[in-house]
FITORDO-778017 format. One record per residue (C-alpha): residue number from 1; x negated, z, y. Coordinates in Angstrom, 3 decimals. Layout:
<nodes>
> num  X  Z  Y
> NUM  X  Z  Y $
...
</nodes>
This chain:
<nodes>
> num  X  Z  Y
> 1  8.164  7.629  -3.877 $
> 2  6.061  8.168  -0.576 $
> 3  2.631  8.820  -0.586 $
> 4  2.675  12.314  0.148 $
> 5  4.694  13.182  -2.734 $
> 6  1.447  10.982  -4.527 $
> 7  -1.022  13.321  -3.182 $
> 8  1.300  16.376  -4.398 $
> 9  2.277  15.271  -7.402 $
> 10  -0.446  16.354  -10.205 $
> 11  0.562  13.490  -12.398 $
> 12  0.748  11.038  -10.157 $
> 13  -2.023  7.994  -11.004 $
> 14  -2.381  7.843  -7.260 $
> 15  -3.168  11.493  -6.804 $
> 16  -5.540  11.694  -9.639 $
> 17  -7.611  8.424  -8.257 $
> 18  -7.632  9.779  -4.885 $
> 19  -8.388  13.189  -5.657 $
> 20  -11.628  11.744  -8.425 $
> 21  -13.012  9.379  -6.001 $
> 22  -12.368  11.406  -2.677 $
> 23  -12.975  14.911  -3.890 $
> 24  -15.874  16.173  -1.517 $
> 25  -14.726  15.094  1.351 $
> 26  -13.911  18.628  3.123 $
> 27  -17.578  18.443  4.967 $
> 28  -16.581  15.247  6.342 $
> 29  -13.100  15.735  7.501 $
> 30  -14.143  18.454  9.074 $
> 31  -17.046  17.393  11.444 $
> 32  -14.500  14.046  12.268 $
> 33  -11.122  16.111  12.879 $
> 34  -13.176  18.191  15.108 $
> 35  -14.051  14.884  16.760 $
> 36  -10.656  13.864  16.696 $
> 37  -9.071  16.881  18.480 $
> 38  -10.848  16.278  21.492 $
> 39  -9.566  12.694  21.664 $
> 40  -6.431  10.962  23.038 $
> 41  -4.165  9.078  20.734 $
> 42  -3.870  5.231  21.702 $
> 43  -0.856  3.433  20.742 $
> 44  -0.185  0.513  20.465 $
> 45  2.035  -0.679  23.570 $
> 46  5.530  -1.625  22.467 $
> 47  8.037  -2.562  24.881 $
> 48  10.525  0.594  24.498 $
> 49  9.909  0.636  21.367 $
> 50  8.846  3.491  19.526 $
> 51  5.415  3.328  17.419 $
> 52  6.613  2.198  13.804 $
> 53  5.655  5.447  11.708 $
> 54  7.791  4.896  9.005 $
> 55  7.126  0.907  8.735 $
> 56  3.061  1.709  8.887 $
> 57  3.790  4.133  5.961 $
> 58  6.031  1.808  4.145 $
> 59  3.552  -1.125  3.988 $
> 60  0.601  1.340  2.817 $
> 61  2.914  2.511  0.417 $
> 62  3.580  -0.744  -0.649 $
> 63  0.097  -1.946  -1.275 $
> 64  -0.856  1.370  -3.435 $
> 65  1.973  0.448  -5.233 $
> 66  0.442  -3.399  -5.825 $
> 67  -2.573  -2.217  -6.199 $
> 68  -1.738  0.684  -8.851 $
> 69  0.512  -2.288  -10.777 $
> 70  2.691  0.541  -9.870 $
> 71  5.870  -1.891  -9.729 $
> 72  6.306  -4.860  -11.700 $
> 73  4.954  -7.574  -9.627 $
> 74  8.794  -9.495  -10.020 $
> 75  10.607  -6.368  -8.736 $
> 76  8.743  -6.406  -5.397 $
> 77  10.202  -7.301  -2.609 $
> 78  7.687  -9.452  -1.794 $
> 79  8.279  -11.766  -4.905 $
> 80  12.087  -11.775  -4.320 $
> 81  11.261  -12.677  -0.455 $
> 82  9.133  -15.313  -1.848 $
> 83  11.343  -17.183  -4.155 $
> 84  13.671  -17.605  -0.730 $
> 85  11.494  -18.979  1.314 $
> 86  10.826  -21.774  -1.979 $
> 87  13.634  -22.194  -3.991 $
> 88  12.186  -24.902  -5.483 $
> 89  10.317  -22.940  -7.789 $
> 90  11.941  -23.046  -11.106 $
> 91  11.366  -20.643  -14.075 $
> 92  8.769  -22.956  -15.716 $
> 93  6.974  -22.887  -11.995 $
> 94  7.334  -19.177  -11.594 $
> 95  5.775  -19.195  -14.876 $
> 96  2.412  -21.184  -13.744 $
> 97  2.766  -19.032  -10.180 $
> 98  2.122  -15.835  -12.405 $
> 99  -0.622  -17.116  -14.431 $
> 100  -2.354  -18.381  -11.541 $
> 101  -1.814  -15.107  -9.856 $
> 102  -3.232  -13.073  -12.590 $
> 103  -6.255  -15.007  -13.176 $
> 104  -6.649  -14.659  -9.230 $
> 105  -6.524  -10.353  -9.698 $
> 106  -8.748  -10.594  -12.491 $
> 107  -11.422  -12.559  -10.507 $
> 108  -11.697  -10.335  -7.840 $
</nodes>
């Protein structure tokens, strides 16, 4: 699910944080969107190309879902990409891999 249906959804663990931690922001949006409107946009220059909207949204998507635990971490994409790049790893390894990993989220 995208992130604006996140911010719509009431139930939504994402919606809930953001609305909790970000909930009195209305006097700040709107001194900086006033700011805003008087500014030009700059893009980043992309060879006809058009600016990546959906791939921007995508990848923040992805990390609220990593960061929520949202996803199991070996049904993202990322893992899956991983284990091609190495196919070394074996199930013992991934084993280790995730430990490590988890004692690496739990230290920050």
């Amino acid at each position: 699910m995208s992130l604006t249906w996140h911010l719509k959804e009431p139930t939504s663990p994402i919606g809930q944080f953001i609305k909790q931690r970000f909930n009195h922001t209305a006097r700040l949006t709107k001194v900086a969107n006033a700011q805003l409107i008087e500014q030009s946009t700059i893009h980043p220059v992309l060879a006809d190309t058009p600016y990546p909207y959906s791939t921007i949204g995508m990848a923040i998507d992805y990390r609220i879902r990593y960061a929520f635990a949202i996803t199991p971490n070996r049904q993202l994409a990322a893992w899956k990409g991983a284990m091609h790049l190495n196919p070394k790893y074996s199930h013992a390894s991934l084993a280790s891999l995730r430990q490590e990993f988890q004692d690496k989220e739990q230290s920050v």
